[in-house]
N, C-alpha and C positions, 0 to 999 in steps of 0.2 A: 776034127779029131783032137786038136789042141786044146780046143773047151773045153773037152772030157776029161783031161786030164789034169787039167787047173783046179777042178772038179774034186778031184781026187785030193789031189795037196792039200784042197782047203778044208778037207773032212779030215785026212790025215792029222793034220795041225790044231786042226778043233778039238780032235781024238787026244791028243800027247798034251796038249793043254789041259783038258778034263781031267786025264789019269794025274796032271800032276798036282790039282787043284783038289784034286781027292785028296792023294796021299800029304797034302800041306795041311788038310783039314785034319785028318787021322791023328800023325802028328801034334797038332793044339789040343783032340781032345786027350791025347793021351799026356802031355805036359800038365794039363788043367787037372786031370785026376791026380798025377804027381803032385802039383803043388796044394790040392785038398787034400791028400792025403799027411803033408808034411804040417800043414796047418794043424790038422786035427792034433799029429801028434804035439806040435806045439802050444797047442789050447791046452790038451790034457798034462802036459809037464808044467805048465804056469799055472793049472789049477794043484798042482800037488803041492808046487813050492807054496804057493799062498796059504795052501791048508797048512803046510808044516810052517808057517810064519806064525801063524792064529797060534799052534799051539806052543809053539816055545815061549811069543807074548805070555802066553798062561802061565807058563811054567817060569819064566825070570818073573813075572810078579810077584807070585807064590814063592819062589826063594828069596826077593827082597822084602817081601813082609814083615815088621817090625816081629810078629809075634813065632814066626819063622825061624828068623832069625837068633831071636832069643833062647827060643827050644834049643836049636843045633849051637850056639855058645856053650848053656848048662850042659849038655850032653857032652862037648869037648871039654869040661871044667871050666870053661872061661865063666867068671863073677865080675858084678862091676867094681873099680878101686876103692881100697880104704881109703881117709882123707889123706891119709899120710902118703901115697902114692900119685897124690895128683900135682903137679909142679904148675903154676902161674906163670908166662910170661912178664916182662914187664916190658914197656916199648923205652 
């Protein structure tokens, strides 16, 4: 009767092992969707920034452009100087 019961242990122990190799699996898949999910949102935020990189590039070009730039002077009144307003250093 004591081999039956060793019997027993060793299916019990097989059993509570299984259950826990489950719920350790469960666990990873559910971490793994976590961290795809955090991913995504990480892809989608570095693709925004990058978009909004491209376009400010665009736009600081366009506002240093020589002929830009000269537009928004005349508009503020700025002219370029008489001679008599330009002073030489001398070294």
């Amino acid at each position: 009767m004591s081999g039956g019961g060793n019997g027993y242990l060793g299916i019990g122990v097989m059993f509570v092992a299984t259950i826990i190799l489950g719920l350790a699996l469960v666990w990873v898949n559910i971490e793994r969707v976590d961290l795809a999910y955090e991913l995504k949102t990480l892809e989608r935020e570095l693709q925004e920034k990058q978009d909004q990189h491209s376009k400010l590039q665009v736009e600081r070009h366009y506002l240093l452009a020589p002929a830009t730039l000269r537009a928004r002077a005349e508009k503020a009144g700025l002219r370029p100087p008489s001679r008599d307003q330009i002073r030489i250093m001398q070294e």
